[in-house]
Structures are given as structure tokens and as C-alpha cells.
Phi, psi and omega in degrees: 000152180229184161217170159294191160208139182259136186238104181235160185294172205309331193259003162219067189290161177249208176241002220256317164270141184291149181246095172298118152291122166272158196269150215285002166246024147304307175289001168279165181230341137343280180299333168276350177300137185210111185240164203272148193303126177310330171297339196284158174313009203035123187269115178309154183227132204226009132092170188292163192190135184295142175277176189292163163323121155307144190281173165252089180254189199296167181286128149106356191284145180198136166272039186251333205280116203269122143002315202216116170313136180255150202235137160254079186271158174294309178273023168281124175274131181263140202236122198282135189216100200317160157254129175321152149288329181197150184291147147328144156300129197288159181290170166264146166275087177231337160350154220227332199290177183286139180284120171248185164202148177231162186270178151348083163299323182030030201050044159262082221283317182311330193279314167338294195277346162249017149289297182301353199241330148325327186257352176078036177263340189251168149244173198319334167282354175104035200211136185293147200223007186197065145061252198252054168280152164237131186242153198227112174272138166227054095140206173074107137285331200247186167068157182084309180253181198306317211238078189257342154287319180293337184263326175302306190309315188277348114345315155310286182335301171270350154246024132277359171262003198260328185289335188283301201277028191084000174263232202179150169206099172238165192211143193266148167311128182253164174286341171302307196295316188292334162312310165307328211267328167251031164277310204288315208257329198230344173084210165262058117305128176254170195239153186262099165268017200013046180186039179098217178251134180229181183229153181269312173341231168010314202269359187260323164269005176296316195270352198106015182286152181242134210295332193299331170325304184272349152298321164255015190278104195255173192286335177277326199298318183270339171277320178267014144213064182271313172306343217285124158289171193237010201204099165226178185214122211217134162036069186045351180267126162319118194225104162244163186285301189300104146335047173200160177299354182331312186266052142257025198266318186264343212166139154243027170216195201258353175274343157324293156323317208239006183267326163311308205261344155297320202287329175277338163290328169282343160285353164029086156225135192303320165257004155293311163344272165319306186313330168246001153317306185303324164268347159334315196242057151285119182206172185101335192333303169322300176307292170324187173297112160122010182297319153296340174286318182303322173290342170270002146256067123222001152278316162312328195265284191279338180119167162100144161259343157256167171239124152263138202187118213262236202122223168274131193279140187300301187319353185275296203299345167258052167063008185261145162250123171237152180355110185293332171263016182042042183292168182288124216028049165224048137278204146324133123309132169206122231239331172182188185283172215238120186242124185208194175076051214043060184045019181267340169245168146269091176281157186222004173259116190281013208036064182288343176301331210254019182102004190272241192228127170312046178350101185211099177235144172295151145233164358286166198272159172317263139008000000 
């Protein structure tokens, strides 16, 4: 999950936006030059597509406000994890084995790596261990935690050793991602944030971002998850990042949806871009009065009889807050994923930002 950040130039701050600096090492260059791995590939160009309708959004909405505590712990062990050389070639989803998903990672890659080997996906060395499982990330990896390359590393990884071994490890576009991906592309260019002038820069260290990330963030890293889809559907299940109707915004079918938002990451114009971070990071639809109707419009539209879905961390979606120091037993509870909307969602995001729990459950769930 984000907020945004408004950035104006020096002489004409408001009263209304915070004026975010970015801190001066940002503007280093060494460590961010990054040229591409001799295997990858050249990035398919898939030609121009009108871009979407401007929104209308609601009075008062701005992504500046920040939400959510960024939390820095101390006691993470970061656990060195190689990078694929290059992604695979995709897999088919046809695969027969138990369905997993995983939740919101924001670079914990150790909490990460004992959630999977608790479902008996990883084995103690950390290498898929379960054959034709099909496993689903949804998305947001990086920012807010220590290791947010390491979990992109790993995630490669398994999913060339889950293809191998007849399953499949795939992963849905996060906001996060689209975030990393226009700090990297576009910097402090500003942008029409409709709620003044912003930066992806700026709105990226607002949200957590992190320099060792972007000191190790390489050309496969940014292709594969410039490729990321934003929509799929599995065994009746939805499978999206975001809580909100946004992405009917793109599409009315789900190969539509995810054919839209590559086409706007490869025209890399900075404020389509943002335009769709920005509604990326739209949540709550669900919770509220009328909320089941919103999952059954997009159930109606994409398929599926449930939805899944990362995000909003579930202590948000009850009203609970947790802890800003992350000390040991002062988060959340948080116990499993969070089911509402007249049973039509599913939440899956625990709040590992906020000291709560890194989520990775088979469906259908037990309960």
C-alpha cells in the first residue's frame, strides 16, 4: 500500500502540500547506473492503445496522507538469496497440485522464507520442495523492509525451480512495484497528481523506500516486473493486488486489464504512469456499505465466485492500529487471512510492516 507525495517547484509551495525533499542521494550516480544482463532479452513493444479515461476522483482524495507507519526493524536477518539470471519462459497454468497465495512481503524476505517452508513449499535450504503446488504472489515485494531485491531474487527463483518440478510460482503487479519502477524511470520529473505537483522520487521515499533496493535494482529486475500481470483468475478465485474497482478502469476482461497496463508501462510517459499508480493505491472498496456489490462487480466482469486480494493490511480493514516500534508482542493480532464482504473476499495481507504476520495460505482455506 502507498500514499502518494506533492512536490512543487521551490517558489511555489502551498499551504495545503507537504514539500518532501528528497535527500541528496538520490542525485548519486554510480551505484544507480545499471546496464543489462548479457542473457535478457530486448522488451517486446506492443505498440501504442489509447490510454484510459481521466477519473473523476472524489473530494478530498490525495495519496500524500501518509496511512500507514513505516516501520524499521532491527532484528531482521537478511538472508542472501542469488538472482535468476533471467526469467523463464511462462509457464502454462494448467497444473493440478494445491493452490497457495501469498500476501503483501514489503521485503521481509526472512519472514517470507519461514512462511513458505511452514506451508511446506520451500525446504530448509530455502529451494522448492512441492512438486506441482501452484503458488501466487500478490504482489507489493519491496519497500518499507530491509531486503526487497532479495525477495524479487527469490521469487525468480522459485519460479524456475516450481516449472521444473511440474508446478508454477507466479506473481501479480503491486503498487509498490509500479512505484519502484517510476522512481527508477523517472526520478523528480514532476507529474499531475491531482492534488498538485508530485514526484515518483519523492512519493517512493515517502512510502519506504529503500536505498539499499535501489543500489541493487538491475535491468531484469525492472523487466520482470515491468511484465508483471495485474489480474488473473484461478480455481474461481480473483486474484488481485489492490482492494478497489480501479482496475475496471482498464478493461473488461481480464486479458484486457493486464494487456492495458503493459502497454502504459511501455509508452513510459510519466503521467500515465502515475495515473495508474495512483489509482493502484486505492483500497477499502470492499469494507463498507455497498461493499459486496463492488466484488461482485468485478466478479461479474472478470470471472471467479471470490476475490483475493493484498494491499490494505487486515488491522486497517477492522479498525485496529499497530504499533509504530515494532516491539515484540505490540503489534496486531493477526491470525489468518480476513474474510468479509459477505464472504465474497478474501484478505491476505497481514501486516508484517506493522509487527503483524507475513501470510502464505493454501485455498481454499480451511474455515
Amino acid at each position: 500500500m502507498t500514499q502518494g507525495a506533492g512536490q512543487g517547484p521551490e517558489v511555489e509551495r502551498t499551504a495545503t502540500l507537504r514539500d518532501f525533499r528528497v535527500p541528496a542521494y538520490v542525485h548519486e550516480t554510480g551505484p544507480y547506473v545499471r546496464t543489462a544482463d548479457p542473457g535478457d532479452a530486448p522488451q517486446p513493444h506492443p505498440g501504442d492503445a489509447v490510454p484510459p479515461a481521466d477519473e473523476a476522483y472524489p473530494d478530498g482524495y490525495t495519496p500524500t496522507r501518509r496511512d500507514l507507519p513505516v516501520i524499521t526493524r532491527t532484528d531482521t536477518v537478511q538472508v542472501h538469496v542469488e538472482p535468476a539470471p533471467a526469467a523463464p519462459a511462462p509457464q502454462p497454468a494448467s497444473g493440478s497440485g494445491p493452490l497457495f497465495v501469498v500476501g503483501d512481503v514489503h521485503g521481509y524476505l526472512d519472514e517470507l522464507m519461514t512462511a513458505l517452508r511452514e506451508q511446506g513449499l520451500v525446504d530448509a535450504s530455502g529451494q522448492w520442495c512441492a512438486g506441482d503446488a501452484r503458488l501466487w504472489f500478490l504482489g507489493d515485494f519491496t519497500d518499507r523492509g530491509p531486503d526487497g531485491i532479495g525477495v524479487i531474487d527469490l521469487v525468480m527463483r522459485l519460479s524456475a525451480e516450481a516449472a521444473a518440478a511440474g508446478g508454477y510460482c507466479k506473481a501479480l503487479m503491486g503498487n509498490h512495484e509500479l512505484l519502484l519502477l517510476g522512481a527508477k524511470r523517472f526520478g523528480d520529473t514532476p507529474v499531475n497528481s491531482g492534488a498538485g505537483t508530485a514526484t515518483f522520487q519523492a512519493a517512493w521515499l515517502l512510502n519506504g523506500g529503500q536505498k539499499t533496493d535501489m543500489d541493487r535494482l538491475q535491468d531484469h529486475h525492472l523487466q520482470w516486473m515491468a511484465r508483471l500481470d495485474a489480474v488473473e483468475e484461478v480455481d474461481g478465485y480473483l486474484l488481485v493486488h489492490s482492494d478497489t474497482t480501479a482496475y475496471l478502469d482498464y478493461g473488461d476482461s481480464i486479458e484486457a486489464v493486464n494487456d492495458t497496463v503493459r502497454e502504459t508501462l511501455t509508452r513510459n510517459d510519466a503521467d500515465e504512469c502515475w495515473d495508474l499508480f495512483r489509482k493502484f493505491t486505492k483500497r477499502f472498496s470492499f469494507r463498507d456499505e455497498g461493499g459486496a456489490d463492488a466484488v461482485r462487480s468485478l466478479l461479474d466482469t472478470y470471472g471467479g465466485t471470490r476475490i483475493v486480494h493484498g494491499h490494505s493490511p487486515i488491522p486497517y480493514l477492522l479498525g485496529e492500529v499497530g504499533s509504530e516500534d515494532g516491539e515484540e508482542g505490540s503489534g496486531p493480532l493477526v491470525e489468518g487471512p480476513h474474510v468479509y464482504a459477505d464472504g465474497l473476499a478474501i484478505a491476505m495481507d497481514g501486516g508484517v510492516t506493522m509487527a503483524g504476520k507475513l501470510l502464505v495460505r493454501q485455498l481454499p482455506l480451511d474455515n
